[in-house]
C-alpha positions in Angstrom: -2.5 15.6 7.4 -1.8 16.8 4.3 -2.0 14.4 1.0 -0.3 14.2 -2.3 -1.9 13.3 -5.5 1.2 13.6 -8.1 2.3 11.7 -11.3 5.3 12.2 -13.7 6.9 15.0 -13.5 3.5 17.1 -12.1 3.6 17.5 -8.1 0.7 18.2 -6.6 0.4 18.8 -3.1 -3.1 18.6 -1.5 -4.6 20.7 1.7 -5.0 19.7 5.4 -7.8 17.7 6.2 -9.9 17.5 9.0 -8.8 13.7 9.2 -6.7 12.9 12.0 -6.0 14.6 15.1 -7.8 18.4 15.8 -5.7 19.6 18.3 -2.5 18.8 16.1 -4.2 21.0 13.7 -4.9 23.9 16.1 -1.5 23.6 17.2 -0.1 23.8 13.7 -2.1 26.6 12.5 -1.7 28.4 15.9 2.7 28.1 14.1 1.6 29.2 11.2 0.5 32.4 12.3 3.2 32.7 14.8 5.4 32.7 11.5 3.8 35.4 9.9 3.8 37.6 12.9 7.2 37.1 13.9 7.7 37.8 9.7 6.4 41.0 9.7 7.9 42.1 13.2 11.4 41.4 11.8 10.5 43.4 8.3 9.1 46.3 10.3 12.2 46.4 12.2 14.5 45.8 9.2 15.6 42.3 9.8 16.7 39.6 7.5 14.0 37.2 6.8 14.6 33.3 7.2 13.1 31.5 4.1 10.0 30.4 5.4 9.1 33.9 6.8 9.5 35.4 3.5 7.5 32.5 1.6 5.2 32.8 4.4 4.8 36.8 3.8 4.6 36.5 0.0 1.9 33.8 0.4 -0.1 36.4 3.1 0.1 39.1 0.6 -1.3 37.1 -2.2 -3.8 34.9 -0.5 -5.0 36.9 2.8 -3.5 36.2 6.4 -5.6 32.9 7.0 -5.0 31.2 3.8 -1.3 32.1 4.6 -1.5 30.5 8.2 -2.9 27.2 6.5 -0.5 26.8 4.3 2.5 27.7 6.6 0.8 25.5 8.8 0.8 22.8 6.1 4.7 23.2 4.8 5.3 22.8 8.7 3.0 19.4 8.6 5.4 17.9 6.1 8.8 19.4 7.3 7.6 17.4 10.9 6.8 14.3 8.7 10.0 14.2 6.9 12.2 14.7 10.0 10.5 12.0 11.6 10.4 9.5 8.6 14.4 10.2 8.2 15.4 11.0 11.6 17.4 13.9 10.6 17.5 16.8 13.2 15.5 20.3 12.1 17.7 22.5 9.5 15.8 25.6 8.8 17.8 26.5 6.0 17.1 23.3 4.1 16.0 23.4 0.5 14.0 20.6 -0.3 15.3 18.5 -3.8 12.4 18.4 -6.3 12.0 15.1 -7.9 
């Protein structure tokens, strides 16, 4: 899962391990690239994007299609954390506060 090294005012998020559970991994990676696919279907057809799809696309474009599944695949890690450390219910158009 992924870690976080920060201090003062500097966040800094780390990567996904290869601690933990593998098929969890798969499984979240396997999302990630179901973002970006379902991304670039809905900007070939001229659809809105949701906020995560355009991060996600942004991401692709600067970092190639695998980096981008990682780290969709990373963001969705710690959205599934947080839901379950505060037992609130999935809101995809939630902006997280930065400290």
């Amino acid at each position: 899962m992924p870690r976080e090294h920060s201090s003062g005012q500097h966040r800094r998020l780390g990567k996904i391990t290869k601690r933990g559970d593998g098929y969890l991994r798969t499984l979240l990676i396997h999302g990630g690239r179901a973002i970006l696919r379902s991304a670039a279907m809905r900007r070939r057809a001229g659809r809105e994007l949701e906020p995560l799809q355009a991060w996600a696309l942004d991401v692709q474009q600067r970092q190639g299609h695998n980096k981008a599944a990682v780290a969709v695949a990373n963001k969705l890690a710690r959205r599934l954390w947080a839901i379950d450390r505060h037992g609130a219910a999935f809101d995809p158009k939630h902006i997280s506060r930065k400290p």
